[in-house]
N, C-alpha and C positions, 0 to 999 in steps of 0.2 A: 373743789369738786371737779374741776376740768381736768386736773393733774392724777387723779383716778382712771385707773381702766375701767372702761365699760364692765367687763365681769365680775369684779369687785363689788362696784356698786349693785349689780343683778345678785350676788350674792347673801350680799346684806339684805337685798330689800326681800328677799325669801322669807328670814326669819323676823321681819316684822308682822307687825298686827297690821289689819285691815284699811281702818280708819285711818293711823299711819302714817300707810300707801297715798290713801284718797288726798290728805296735805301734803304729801307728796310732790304729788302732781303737778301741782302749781309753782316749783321750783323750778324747773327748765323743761325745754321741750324733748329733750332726750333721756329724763328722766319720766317724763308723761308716756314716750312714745315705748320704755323698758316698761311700764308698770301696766300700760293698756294692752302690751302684744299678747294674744291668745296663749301663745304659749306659756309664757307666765304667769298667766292665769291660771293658766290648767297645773303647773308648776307647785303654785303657791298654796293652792287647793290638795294638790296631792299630798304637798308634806303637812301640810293643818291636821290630814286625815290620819298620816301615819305617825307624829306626836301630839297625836289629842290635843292639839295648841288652838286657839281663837275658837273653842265651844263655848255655847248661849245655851238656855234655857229661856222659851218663850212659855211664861203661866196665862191660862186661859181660864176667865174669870167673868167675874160682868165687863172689865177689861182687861189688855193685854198690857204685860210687864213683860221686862225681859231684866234675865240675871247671868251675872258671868260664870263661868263655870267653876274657872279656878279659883273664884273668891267663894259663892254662894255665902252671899250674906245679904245683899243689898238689891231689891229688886227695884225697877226703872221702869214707869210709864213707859211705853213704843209709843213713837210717835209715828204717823204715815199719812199719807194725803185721804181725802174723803173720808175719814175716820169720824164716824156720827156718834161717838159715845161709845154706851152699852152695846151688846151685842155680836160686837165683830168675832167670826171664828176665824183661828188660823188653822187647820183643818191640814196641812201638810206642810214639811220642807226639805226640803235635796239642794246640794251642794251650796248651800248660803240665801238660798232663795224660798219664800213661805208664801204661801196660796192662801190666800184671804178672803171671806165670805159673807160681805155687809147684808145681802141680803140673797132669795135665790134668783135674783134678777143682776144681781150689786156682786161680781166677783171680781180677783184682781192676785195680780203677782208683785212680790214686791223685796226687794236685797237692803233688809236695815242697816247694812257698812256702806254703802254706795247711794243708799235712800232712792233708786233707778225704782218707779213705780209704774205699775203696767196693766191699765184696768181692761176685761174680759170684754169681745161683745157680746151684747146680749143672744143668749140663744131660747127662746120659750121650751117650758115642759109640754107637750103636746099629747094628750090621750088618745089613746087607740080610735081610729073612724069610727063609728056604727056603734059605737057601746055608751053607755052612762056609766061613766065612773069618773074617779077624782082624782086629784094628784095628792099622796100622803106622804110616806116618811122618803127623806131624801139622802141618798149615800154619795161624799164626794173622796178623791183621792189625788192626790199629786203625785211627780216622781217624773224621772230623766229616761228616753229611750235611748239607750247609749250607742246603738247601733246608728241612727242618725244623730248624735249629740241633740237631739228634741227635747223639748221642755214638754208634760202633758196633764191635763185636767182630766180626770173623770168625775161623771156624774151620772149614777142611778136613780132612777126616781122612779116610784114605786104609786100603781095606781090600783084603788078598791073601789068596787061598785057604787054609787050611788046609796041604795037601800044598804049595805051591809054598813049595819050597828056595831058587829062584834068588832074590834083590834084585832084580835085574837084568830080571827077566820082565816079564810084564805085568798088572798089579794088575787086580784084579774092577771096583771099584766105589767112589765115593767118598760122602761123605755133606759138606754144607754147610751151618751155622747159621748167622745173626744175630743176635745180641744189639743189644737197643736200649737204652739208658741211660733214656731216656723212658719208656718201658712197663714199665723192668725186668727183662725175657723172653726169652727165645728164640726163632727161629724158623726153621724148614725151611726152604731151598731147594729145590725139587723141578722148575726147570727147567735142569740142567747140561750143558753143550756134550761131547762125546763126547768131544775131545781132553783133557779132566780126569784121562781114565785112564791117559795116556803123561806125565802132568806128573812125576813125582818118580823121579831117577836115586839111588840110595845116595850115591856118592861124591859125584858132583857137588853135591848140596845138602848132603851135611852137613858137608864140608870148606872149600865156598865159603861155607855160611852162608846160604842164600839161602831158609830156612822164613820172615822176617820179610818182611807185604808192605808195600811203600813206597809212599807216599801223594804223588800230586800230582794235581791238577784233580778233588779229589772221588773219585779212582778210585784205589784199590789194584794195585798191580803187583806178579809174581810174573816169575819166570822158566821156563819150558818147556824142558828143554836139548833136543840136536838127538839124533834115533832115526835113526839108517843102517838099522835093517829097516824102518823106515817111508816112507822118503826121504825122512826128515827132517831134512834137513844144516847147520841154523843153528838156534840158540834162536831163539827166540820170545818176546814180551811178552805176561803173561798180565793182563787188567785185570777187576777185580770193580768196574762203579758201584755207592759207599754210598747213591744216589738210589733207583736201580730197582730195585736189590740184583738185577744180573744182568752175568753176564759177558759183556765187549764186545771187540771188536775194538782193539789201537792200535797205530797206525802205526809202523815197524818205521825205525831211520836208514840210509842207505844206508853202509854199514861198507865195508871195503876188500877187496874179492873174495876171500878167502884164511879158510882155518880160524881159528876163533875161540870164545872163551868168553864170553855176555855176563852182564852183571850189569845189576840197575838201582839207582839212587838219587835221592834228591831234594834239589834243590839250590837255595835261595831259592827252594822252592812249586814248583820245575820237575821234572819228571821229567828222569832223565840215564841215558844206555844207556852200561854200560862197557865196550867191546871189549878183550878180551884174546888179543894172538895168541902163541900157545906161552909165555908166560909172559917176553919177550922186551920188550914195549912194550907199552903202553897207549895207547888212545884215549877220551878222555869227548867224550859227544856231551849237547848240552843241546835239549829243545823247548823254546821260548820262547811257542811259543801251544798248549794242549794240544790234543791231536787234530788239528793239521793238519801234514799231513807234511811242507811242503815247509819247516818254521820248525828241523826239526833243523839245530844246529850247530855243530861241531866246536869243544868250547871249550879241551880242550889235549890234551900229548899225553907221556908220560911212556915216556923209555927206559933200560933197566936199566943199573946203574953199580956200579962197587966198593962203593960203601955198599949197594946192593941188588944182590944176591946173584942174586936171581930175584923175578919180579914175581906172582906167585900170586896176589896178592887185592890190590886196592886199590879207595878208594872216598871219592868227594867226599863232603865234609862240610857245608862252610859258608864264605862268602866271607868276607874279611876286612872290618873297618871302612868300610875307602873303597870294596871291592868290587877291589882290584888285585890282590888274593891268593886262594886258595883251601888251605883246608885238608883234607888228606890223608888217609886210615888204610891204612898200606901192608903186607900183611902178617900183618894182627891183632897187630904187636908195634909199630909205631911211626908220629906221627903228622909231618907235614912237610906246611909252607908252600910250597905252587907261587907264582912271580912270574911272571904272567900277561905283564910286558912284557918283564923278560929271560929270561922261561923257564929259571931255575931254579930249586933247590929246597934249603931250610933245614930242619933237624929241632927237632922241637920236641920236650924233656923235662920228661916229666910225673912227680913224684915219689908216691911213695905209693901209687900200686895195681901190677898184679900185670904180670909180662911179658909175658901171653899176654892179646890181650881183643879183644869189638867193642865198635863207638861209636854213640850214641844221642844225637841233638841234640834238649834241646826250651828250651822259653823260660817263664820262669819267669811267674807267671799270675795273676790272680784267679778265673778262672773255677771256678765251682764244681760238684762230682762232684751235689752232690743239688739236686733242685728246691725251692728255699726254700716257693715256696709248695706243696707236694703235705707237705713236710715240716712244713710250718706248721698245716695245714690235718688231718693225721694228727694231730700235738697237740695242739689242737683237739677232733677226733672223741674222741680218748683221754680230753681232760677232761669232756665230756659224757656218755661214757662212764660215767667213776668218778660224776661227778655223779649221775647215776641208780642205780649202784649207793650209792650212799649215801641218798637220799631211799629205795628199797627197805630198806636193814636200820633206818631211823628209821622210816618205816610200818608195819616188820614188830615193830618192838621197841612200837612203841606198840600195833596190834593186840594183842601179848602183854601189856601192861603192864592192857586193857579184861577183858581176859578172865579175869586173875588178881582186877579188883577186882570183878566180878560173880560 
């Protein structure tokens, strides 16, 4: 090993897997000190992205499994710290790192290649002063401000009157946080767009699934459905920048004049709008450049058959290898390979997790939850810390030791 160039060895360790790396590590310290430098992290991350190489599939169920991409066969209990069973959402992931949500009190970051776990602190929902209302449906989102290399939580949370019975009315008032990984902390939103308070229908989001926001060009995307007392007759793309941490406008694809349900997703980094009409076919539409409208475009198109019964929920995941396939989640029950040039479709069986689930794509990572040097640098303060507490109780003991011999 000593008889290698440094760049050889950097070479190779590129095109390894994650895990790997981490045993790795443990081989020498120049092999630790190659495999820990930012850059090679940033490095190892970038070519993952540009050959599809170290993708997971995290299924989201009464629990989390994780499955490898390139096999899809064999799905794996996740393991992770404070993991209480049932329950746990993973609710977002960017660059190898998943946002986790034991409870709305219980949240937490965490890289299953490096197992680095990094629980939130608490922040309370807090309802507006002077009103009776309650706290109801809750919207979270994850994703990277690349602008500061930031890690960031959002969290909507959405409050309705006291007396109002209906779901279906119209909520008071919402409340919007950030969480920065950098700083730590929390932070208010306190400038929100009025349409915040028609965003969440009962049925519509919690049967389609649509509280998780999906991340592409730096912006979170939520879904708006469409309000008929409002005339409001199509959803809507709702987008939070993690830059300016403010909700912006995004371009809308021109879908096919007729009733529809939309969804979104992200599909190699791309945002993707899912038209759904009466549960009947499917259209995915892809932006290829974010923010500019005229770049949506039609990338397939899925119509219901004997194996599919009815098309309720479906949602691109990830292309294949070469980029000729895409993979499917049709249903929350089963995943299937679309062939982009004969336009059909194969099913894929995944053993081991549960019948019912959503899907979570992230790519296994070095990137790390804490900042080495803030953490370094805390250990550090801690041992100068103890240091002076130790120079005080020998000062203090010798003080005592003068005064017992006079």
């Amino acid at each position: 090993m000593s008889k290698l160039p440094m760049d050889v060895i950097t070479d190779v360790c590129y095109r390894l897997p994650v895990k790997t790396l981490v045993r790795f590590k443990s081989l020498s310290k120049p092999c630790c000190s190659v495999i820990d430098d930012p850059d090679f992290i940033r490095a190892h991350l970038n070519r993952s992205n540009r050959t599809r190489s170290n993708l997971n599939i995290i299924l989201r169920g009464l629990h989390l499994y994780s499955v490898e991409f390139d096999a899809l066969d064999t799905a794996i209990p996740l393991e992770y710290p404070l993991s209480n069973g049932a329950g746990t959402e993973a609710f977002g992931s960017c660059n190898g790192l998943l946002a986790l949500r034991m409870t709305e009190k219980s949240l937490a970051l965490y890289n299953p290649s490096t197992r680095e776990f990094r629980r939130l602190p608490v922040s309370q929902i807090d309802p507006p002063p002077g009103e009776s209302c309650k706290s109801g449906y809750v919207f979270y989102g994850f994703g990277q401000d690349v602008k500061t290399d930031d890690y960031k939580v959002v969290r909507m949370a959405q409050f309705n009157k006291d007396d109002e019975e209906d779901d279906e009315g119209y909520f008071f008032d919402y409340e919007v946080k950030v969480y920065s990984l950098k700083n730590d902390s929390w932070r208010k939103i306190t400038e929100l767009p009025h349409y915040l308070r028609f965003m969440f229908q009962f049925f519509y989001h919690l049967l389609h699934r649509r509280g998780y926001g999906v991340l592409a060009g730096g912006v979170l995307h939520w879904v708006m459905p469409p309000r008929i007392e409002l005339g409001m007759r199509t959803s809507r793309i709702v987008g939070f920048d993690l830059t300016t941490e403010k909700f912006v406008k995004v371009p809308q694809p021109e879908c096919a004049d007729r009733n529809y349900l939309l969804d979104v997703a992200a599909l190699d980094g791309c945002l993707c709008a899912v038209c759904n009409y009466n549960q009947e076919f499917v259209d995915v539409w892809v932006m290829k450049e974010y923010g500019m409208k005229e770049s949506w475009t039609r990338l397939l198109s899925v119509q219901k058959t004997r194996a599919i019964n009815a098309l309720t929920f479906l949602r691109p995941l990830a292309y294949s290898k070469y980029r000729d396939k895409v993979l499917l989640e049709i249903n929350n029950q089963k995943f299937m390979w679309y062939d982009l040039q004969s336009k059909k479709m194969r099913s894929v069986k995944i053993g081991g997790s549960s019948t019912s689930f959503g899907a979570e794509v992230y790519v296994g990572s070095l990137v790390p939850i804490e900042d080495r040097k803030r953490v370094e640098n805390q250990k550090q303060n801690e041992r100068e810390e103890q240091k002076k507490r130790n120079r005080k109780k020998r000062d203090d003991f010798l003080s005592q030791g003068f005064k017992l011999v006079l």
